[in-house]
C-alpha positions as CSV (number, residue, x, y, z in Angstrom):
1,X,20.0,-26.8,-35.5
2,X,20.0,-23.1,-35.5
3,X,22.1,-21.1,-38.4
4,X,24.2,-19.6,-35.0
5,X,24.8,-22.9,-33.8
6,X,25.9,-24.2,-37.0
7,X,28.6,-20.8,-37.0
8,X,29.7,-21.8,-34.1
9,X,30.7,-25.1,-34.4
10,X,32.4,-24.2,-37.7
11,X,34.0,-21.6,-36.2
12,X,35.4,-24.3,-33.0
13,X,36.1,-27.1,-35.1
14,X,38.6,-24.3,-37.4
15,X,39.9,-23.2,-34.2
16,X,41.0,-26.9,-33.3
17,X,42.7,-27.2,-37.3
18,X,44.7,-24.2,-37.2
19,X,46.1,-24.9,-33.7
20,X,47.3,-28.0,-34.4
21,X,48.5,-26.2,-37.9
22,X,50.1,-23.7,-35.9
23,X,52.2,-26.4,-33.7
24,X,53.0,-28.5,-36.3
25,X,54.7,-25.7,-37.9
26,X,56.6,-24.8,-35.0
27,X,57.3,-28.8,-34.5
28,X,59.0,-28.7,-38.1
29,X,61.1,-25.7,-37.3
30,X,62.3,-27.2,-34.3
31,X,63.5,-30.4,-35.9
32,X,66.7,-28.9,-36.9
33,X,67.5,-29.4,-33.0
34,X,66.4,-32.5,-32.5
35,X,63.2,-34.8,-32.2
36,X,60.5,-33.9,-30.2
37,X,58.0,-36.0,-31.1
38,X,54.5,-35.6,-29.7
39,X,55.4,-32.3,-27.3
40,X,55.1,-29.8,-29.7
41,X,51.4,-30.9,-30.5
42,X,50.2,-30.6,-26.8
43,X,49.8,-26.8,-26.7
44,X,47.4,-27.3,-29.5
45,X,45.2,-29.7,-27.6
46,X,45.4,-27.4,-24.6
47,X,44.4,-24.2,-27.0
48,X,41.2,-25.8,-28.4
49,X,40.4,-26.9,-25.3
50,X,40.3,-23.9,-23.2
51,X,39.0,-21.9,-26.3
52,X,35.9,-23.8,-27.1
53,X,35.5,-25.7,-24.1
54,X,34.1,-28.5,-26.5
55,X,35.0,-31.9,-26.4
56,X,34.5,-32.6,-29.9
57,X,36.8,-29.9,-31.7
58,X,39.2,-31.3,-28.7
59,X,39.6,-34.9,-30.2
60,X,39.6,-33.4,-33.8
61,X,42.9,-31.7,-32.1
62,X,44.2,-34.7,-30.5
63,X,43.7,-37.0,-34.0
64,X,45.2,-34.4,-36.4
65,X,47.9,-34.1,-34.4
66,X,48.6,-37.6,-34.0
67,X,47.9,-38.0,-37.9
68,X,50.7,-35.5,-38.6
69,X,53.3,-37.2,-36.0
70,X,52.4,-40.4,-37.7
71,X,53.1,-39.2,-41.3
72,X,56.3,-36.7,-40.1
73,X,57.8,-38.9,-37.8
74,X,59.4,-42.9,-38.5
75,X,58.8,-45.3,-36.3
76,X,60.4,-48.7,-35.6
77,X,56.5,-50.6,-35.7
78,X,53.1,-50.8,-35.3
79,X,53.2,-51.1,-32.2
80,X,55.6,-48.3,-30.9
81,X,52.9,-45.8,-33.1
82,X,50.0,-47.0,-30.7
83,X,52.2,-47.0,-27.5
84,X,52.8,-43.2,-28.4
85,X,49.5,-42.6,-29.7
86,X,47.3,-43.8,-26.7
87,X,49.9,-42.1,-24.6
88,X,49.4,-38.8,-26.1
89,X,45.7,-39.1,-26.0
90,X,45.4,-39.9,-22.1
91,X,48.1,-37.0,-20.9
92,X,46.4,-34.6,-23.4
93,X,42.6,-35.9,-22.6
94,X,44.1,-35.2,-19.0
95,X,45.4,-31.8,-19.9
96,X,42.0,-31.2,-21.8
97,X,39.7,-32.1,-18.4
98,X,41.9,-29.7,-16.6
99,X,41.8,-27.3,-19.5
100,X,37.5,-27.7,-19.2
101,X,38.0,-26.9,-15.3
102,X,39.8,-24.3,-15.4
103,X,37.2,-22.8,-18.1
104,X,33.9,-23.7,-16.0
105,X,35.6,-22.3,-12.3
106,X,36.4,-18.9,-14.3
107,X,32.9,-18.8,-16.1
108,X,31.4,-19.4,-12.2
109,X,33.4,-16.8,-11.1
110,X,32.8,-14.2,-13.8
111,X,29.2,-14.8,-13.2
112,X,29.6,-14.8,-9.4
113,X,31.8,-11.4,-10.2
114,X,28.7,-10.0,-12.1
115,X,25.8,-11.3,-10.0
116,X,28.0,-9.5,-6.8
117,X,28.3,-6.3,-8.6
118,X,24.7,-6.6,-9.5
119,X,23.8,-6.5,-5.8
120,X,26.6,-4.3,-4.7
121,X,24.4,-2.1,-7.0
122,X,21.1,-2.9,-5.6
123,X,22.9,-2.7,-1.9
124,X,24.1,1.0,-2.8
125,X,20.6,1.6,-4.6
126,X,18.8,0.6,-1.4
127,X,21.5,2.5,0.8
128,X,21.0,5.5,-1.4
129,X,17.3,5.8,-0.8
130,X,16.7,4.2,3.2
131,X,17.6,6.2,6.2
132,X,20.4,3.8,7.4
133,X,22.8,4.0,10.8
134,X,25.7,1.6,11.8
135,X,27.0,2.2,15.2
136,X,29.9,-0.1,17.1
137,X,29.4,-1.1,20.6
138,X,29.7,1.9,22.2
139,X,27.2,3.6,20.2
140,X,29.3,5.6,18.3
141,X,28.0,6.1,15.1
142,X,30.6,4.8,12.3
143,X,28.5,5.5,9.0
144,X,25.2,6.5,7.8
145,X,23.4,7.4,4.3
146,X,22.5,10.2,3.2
147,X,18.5,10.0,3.9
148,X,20.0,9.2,7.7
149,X,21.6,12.9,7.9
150,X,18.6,14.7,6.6
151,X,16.9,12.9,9.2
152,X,18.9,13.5,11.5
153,X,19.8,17.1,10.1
154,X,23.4,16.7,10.5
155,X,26.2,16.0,8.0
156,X,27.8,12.8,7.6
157,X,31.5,14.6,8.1
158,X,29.7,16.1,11.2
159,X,28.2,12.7,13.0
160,X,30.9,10.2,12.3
161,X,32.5,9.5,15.8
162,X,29.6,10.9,17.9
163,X,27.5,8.8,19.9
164,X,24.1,8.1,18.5
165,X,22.4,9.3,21.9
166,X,23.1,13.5,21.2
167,X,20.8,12.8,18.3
168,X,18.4,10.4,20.4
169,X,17.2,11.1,23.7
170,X,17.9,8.1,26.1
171,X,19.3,5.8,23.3
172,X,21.9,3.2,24.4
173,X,23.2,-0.2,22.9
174,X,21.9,-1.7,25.4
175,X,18.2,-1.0,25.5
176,X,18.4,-2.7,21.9
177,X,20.9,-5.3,22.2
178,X,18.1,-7.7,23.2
179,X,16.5,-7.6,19.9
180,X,18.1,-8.6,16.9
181,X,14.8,-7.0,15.3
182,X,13.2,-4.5,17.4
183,X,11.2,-1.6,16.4
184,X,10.4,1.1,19.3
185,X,9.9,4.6,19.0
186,X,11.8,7.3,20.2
187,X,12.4,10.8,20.7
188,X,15.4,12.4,18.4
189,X,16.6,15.9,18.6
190,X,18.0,17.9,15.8
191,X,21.2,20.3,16.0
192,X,18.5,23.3,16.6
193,X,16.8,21.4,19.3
194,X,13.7,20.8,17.7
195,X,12.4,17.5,18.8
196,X,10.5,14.6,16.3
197,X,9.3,11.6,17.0
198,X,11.4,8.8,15.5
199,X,10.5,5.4,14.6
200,X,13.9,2.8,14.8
201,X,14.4,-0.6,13.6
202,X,17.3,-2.5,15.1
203,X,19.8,-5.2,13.9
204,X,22.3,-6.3,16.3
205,X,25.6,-8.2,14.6
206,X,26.7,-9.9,17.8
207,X,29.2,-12.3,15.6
208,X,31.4,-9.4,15.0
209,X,34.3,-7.9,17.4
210,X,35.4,-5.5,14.9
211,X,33.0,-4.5,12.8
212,X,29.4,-2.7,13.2
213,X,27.5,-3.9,16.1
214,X,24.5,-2.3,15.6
215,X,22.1,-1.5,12.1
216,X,19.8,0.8,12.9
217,X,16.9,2.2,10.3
218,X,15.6,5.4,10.8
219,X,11.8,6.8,10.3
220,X,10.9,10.2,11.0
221,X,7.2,10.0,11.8
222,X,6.6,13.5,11.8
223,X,4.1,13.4,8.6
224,X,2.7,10.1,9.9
225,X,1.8,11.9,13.9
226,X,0.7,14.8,11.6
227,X,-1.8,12.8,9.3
228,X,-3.1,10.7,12.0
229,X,-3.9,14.1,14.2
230,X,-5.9,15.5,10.4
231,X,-7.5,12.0,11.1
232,X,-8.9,12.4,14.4
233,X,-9.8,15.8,14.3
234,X,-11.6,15.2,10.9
235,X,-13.1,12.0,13.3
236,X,-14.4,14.7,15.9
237,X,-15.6,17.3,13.9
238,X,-17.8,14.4,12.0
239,X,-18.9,13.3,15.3
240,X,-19.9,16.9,16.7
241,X,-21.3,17.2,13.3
242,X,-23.2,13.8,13.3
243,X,-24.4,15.0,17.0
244,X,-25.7,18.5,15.9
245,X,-27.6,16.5,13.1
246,X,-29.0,13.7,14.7
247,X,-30.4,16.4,17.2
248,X,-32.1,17.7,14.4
249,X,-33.6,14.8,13.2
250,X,-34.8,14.0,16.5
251,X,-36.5,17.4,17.2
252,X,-38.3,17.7,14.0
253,X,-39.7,13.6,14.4
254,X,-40.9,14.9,18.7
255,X,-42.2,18.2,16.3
256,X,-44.1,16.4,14.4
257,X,-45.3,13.7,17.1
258,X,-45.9,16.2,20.0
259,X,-48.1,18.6,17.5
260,X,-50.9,16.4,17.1
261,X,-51.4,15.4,20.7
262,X,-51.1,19.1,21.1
263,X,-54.0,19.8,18.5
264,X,-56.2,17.7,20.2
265,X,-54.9,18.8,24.1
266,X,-56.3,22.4,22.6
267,X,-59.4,21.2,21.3
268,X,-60.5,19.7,24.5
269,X,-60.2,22.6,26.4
270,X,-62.0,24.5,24.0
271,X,-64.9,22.2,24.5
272,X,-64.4,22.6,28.5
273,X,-64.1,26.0,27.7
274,X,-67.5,26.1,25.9
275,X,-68.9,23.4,29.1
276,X,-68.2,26.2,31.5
277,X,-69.8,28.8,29.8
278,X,-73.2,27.0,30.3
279,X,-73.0,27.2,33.6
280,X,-73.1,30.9,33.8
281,X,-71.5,32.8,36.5
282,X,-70.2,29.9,38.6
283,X,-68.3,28.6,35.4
284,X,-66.6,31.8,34.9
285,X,-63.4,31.6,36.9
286,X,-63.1,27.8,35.5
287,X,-63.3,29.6,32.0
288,X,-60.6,31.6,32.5
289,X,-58.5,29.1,33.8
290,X,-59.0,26.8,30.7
291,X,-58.8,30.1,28.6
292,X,-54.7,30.6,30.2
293,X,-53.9,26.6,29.9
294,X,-55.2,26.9,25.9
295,X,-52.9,30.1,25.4
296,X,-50.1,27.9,26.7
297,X,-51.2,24.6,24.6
298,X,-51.3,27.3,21.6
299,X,-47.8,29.3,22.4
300,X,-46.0,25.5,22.6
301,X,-47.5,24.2,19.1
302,X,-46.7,27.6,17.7
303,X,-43.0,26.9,18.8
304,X,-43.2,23.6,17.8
305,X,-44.4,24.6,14.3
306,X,-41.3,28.0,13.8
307,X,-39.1,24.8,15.7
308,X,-40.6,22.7,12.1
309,X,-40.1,25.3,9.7
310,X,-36.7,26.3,10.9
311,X,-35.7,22.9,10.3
312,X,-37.9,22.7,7.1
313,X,-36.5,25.5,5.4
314,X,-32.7,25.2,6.5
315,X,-30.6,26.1,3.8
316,X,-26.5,24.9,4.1
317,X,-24.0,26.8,2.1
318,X,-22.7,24.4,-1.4
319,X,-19.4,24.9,-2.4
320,X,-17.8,23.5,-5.0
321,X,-15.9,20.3,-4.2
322,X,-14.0,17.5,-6.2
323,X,-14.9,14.1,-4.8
324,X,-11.9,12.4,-5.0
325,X,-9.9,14.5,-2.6
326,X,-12.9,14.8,-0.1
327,X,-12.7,10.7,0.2
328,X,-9.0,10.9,0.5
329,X,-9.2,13.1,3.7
330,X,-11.4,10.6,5.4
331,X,-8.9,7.8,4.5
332,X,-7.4,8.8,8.4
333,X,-11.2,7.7,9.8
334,X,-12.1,5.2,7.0
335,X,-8.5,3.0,8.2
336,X,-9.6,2.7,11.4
337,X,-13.3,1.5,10.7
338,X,-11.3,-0.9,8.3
339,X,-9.3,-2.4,11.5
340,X,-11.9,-2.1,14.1
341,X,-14.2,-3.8,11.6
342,X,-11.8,-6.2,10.3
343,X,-13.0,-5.5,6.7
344,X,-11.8,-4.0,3.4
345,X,-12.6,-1.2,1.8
346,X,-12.5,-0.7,-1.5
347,X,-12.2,3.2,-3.8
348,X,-13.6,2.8,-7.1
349,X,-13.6,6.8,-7.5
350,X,-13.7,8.4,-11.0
351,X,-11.1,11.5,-10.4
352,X,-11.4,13.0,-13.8
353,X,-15.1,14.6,-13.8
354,X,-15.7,14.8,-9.8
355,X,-16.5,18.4,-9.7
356,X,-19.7,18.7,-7.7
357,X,-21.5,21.4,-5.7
358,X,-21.3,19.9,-2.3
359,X,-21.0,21.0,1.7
360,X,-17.5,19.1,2.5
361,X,-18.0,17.9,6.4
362,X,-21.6,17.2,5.7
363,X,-21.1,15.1,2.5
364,X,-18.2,13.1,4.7
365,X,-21.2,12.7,7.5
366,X,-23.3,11.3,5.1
367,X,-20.1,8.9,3.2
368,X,-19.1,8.1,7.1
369,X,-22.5,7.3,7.9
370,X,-23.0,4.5,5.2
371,X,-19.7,2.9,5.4
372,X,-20.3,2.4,9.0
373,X,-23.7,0.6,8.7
374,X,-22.2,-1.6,5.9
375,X,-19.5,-2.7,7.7
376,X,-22.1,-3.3,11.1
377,X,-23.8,-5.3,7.8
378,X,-20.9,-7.6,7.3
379,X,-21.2,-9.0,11.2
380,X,-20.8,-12.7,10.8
381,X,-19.8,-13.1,7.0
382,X,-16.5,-14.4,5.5
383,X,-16.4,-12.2,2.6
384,X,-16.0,-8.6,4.4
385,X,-15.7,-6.1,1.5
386,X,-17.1,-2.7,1.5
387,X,-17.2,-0.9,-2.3
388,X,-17.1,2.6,-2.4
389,X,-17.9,3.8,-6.2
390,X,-18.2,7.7,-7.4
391,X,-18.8,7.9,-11.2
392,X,-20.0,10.3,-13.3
393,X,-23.6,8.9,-14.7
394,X,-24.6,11.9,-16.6
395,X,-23.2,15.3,-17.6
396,X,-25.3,17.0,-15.0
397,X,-24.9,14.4,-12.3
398,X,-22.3,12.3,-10.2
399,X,-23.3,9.3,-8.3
400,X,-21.7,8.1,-5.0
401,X,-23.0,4.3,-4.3
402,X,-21.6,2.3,-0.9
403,X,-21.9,-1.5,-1.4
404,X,-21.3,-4.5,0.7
405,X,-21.2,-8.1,0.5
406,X,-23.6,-9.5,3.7
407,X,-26.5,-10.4,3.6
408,X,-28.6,-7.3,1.8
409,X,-31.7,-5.4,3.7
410,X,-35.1,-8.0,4.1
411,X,-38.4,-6.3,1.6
412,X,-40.2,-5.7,4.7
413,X,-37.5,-3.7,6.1
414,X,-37.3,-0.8,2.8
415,X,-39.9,1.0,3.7
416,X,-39.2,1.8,7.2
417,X,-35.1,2.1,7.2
418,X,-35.1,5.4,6.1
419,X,-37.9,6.4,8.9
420,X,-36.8,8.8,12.4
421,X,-36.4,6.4,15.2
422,X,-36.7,3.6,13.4
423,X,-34.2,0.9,13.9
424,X,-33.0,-2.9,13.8
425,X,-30.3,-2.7,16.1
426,X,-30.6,-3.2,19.7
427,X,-28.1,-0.2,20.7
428,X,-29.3,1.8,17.5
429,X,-31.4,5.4,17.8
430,X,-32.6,4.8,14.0
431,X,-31.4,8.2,13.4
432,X,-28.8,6.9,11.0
433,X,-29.9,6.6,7.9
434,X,-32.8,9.4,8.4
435,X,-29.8,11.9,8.6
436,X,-27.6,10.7,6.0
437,X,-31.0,11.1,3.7
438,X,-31.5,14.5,5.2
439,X,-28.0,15.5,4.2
440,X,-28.9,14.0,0.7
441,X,-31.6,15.8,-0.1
442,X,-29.7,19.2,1.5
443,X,-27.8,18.7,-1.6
444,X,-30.5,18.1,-4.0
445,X,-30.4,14.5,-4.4
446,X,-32.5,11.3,-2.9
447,X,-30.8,8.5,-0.7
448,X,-32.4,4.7,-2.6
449,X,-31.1,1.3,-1.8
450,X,-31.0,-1.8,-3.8
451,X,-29.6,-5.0,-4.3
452,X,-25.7,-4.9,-5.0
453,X,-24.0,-7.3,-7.4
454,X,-21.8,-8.3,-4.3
455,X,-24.6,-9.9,-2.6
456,X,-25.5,-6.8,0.0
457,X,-27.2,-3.4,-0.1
458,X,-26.0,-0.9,-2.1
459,X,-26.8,2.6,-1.0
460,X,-26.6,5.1,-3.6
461,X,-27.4,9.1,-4.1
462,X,-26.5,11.7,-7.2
463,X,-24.6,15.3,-7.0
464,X,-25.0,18.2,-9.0
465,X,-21.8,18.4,-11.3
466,X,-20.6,21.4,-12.0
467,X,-19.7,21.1,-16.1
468,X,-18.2,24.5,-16.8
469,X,-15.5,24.4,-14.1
470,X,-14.7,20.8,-15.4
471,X,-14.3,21.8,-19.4
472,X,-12.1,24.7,-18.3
């Protein structure tokens, strides 16, 4: 048994002595009025008993005290001592159970009493912090937190007693009544007149005449409408973006393919040219003719090759960029390839050293670009996860690699994935991957592809870091 235990038995089973003590003295000074017997020893029993709640320091109580009545008090036999003795055990074992009930209802109530206030606490805690409105039948609006009037931007003095609908167009009782949970959103109106869209979640109390009818918690979607526009526009500018560079791509591969038949177009009207020469004057007029069509075949390849070396020798702008914050702004785009694609994504990005030297919208082009062919990777599978790592791997570069778990790219496929107009996919331009590698190397680094410890491809490239900005 535990020292504590041990201190506190001690300490109960003193209690139960000095009770009885204590009412035997008072029994002696009341014998000078007559003889009370065993009542003066009750108290006692009911003192230990409510004090220790123990049943043993109880019956050291109830024996004591009979001990002293025996030796204080004469008796006419034997048997009149146990007649008085097993009466004075039951009434004050009696006494002693109620004395134990009365002891176990308060401790239930005392804990009750502190398990309330412990959610009264939590209730004001919550109330404190959540955008809360209680409203009667009538839609009068009888209280609301403190979050509910700055969303409202009103003061509680100033909305208590006004109905709910001068600070939300078209709101009634009844629309929500219905719904003992509904969530709709509607249009509130602050005291300036500035309009916000507003997002409320009802609770109807039917059950109660008097009190609230209505719960209602507030959400002012202002920030939410806002960051969902940032998503879409970020969306279109990476498509108009994605546009502009697959056009690209495709006119430097038709460049390089039309060049060559080109070549040889040129060539064969030189030799038709020469042909026509041998025949003297007759030939002449045939000579010029082919001498015009070769000019032409020359002025196109000569567009086609400025077209090449544009394209060759394009040069975009690097600014320095940290990498975390340029995944979190496509987190807008990134959700809803997550829903559409019923997978999850997954950020493994190292914020501490993600300076790079980087083009923002093109680098997101290129990120967008790879997420969306691993999630079109994961068609079919049960385990739909889509990594997205950014580490630094050296103190001069920072690698981004985009993993998934399907199935992983066939050996026969690597060498051609990464080709113009080369595709798998039967609604695919195979422009994909050709301009995410064209971004990559834009930025000084080379798109490769291997085998990722989740079981799918893992598509990685480096960044230049940029150290000096990073130690200051």
């Amino acid at each position: 048994m535990p020292w504590r235990e041990i201190k506190r038995a001690a300490r109960n089973y003193l209690i139960a002595v000095v009770a009885v003590a204590v009412s035997l003295a008072f029994r002696i000074l009341l014998e000078r009025f007559g003889q009370f017997y065993y009542l003066p020893m009750v108290p006692a029993v009911m003192v230990t008993a409510i004090v220790t709640g123990w049943r043993g320091p109880t019956l050291l109580a109830i024996a004591l005290a009979i001990a002293a009545n025996v030796v204080q008090v004469q008796r006419e036999g034997l048997t009149d001592i146990m007649v008085n003795a097993l009466l004075f055990v039951g009434v004050c074992w009696l006494i002693a159970e109620m004395c134990w009930r009365v002891r176990t209802m308060q401790s239930r109530a005392s804990d009750l009493s502190r398990r309330l206030a412990r959610r009264n606490r939590m209730l004001d805690a919550i109330l404190a912090s959540a955008p809360v409105v209680t409203l009667d039948r009538a839609g009068t609006i009888q209280f609301l937190t403190p979050p509910a009037c700055a969303v409202l931007g009103v003061a509680a003095d100033a909305a208590v007693g006004r109905p709910f609908s001068e600070f939300v167009e078209t709101f009634t009782v009844d629309a929500v009544g219905s719904d003992d949970a509904g969530e709709t959103t509607w249009t509130g109106r602050k005291p300036d007149g500035q309009t916000y869209p507003l997002s409320i979640q009802v609770g109807v109390m039917a059950d109660d005449p008097d009190g609230p009818h209505v719960t209602l918690s507030l959400t002012d979607l202002t920030q939410a409408h806002a960051a969902d526009a940032r998503a879409r526009d970020l969306h279109a500018q990476l498509n108009r973006v994605w546009r502009l560079n697959s056009l690209g791509e495709m006119a430097a591969a038709l460049a390089h393919e039309l060049n060559q038949p080109l070549t040889a177009a040129t060539n064969y009207l030189h030799a038709s040219q020469t042909a026509a020469d041998k025949a003297g004057l007759m030939g002449q007029p045939l000579s010029q003719t082919i001498e015009l069509a070769k000019g032409q075949l020359l002025r196109a390849g000569g567009i086609i090759r400025r077209m090449r070396e544009l394209l060759a020798h394009e040069t975009r702008s690097l600014g320095i960029e940290r990498v975390a914050p340029m995944i979190a702004d496509m987190h807008g785009v990134l959700g809803m390839i997550e829903r559409n694609g019923c997978v999850v994504i997954e950020y493994r990005i190292d914020d501490l050293n993600d300076r790079v030297r980087a083009e923002r919208i093109q680098f997101q082009q290129a990120m967008i670009n790879l997420i969306r062919n691993a999630v079109e990777a994961l068609e079919g599978q049960e385990d739909r996860r889509v990594r997205i790592v950014g580490r630094a791997t050296s103190d001069e570069h920072y690698e981004m690699r985009v993993e998934d778990s399907g199935r992983g790219i066939d050996a026969d496929a690597l060498d051609t994935i990464f080709r113009p107009l080369m595709t798998t996919k039967s609604a695919g331009m195979g422009l994909g991957l050709s301009v995410t590698r064209t971004i990559v190397e834009s930025h000084g680094g080379a798109l490769g592809v291997e085998r990722s410890e989740m079981g799918g491809a893992a598509f990685s490239f480096s960044l230049l870091r940029e150290r000096e900005l990073e130690d200051a």
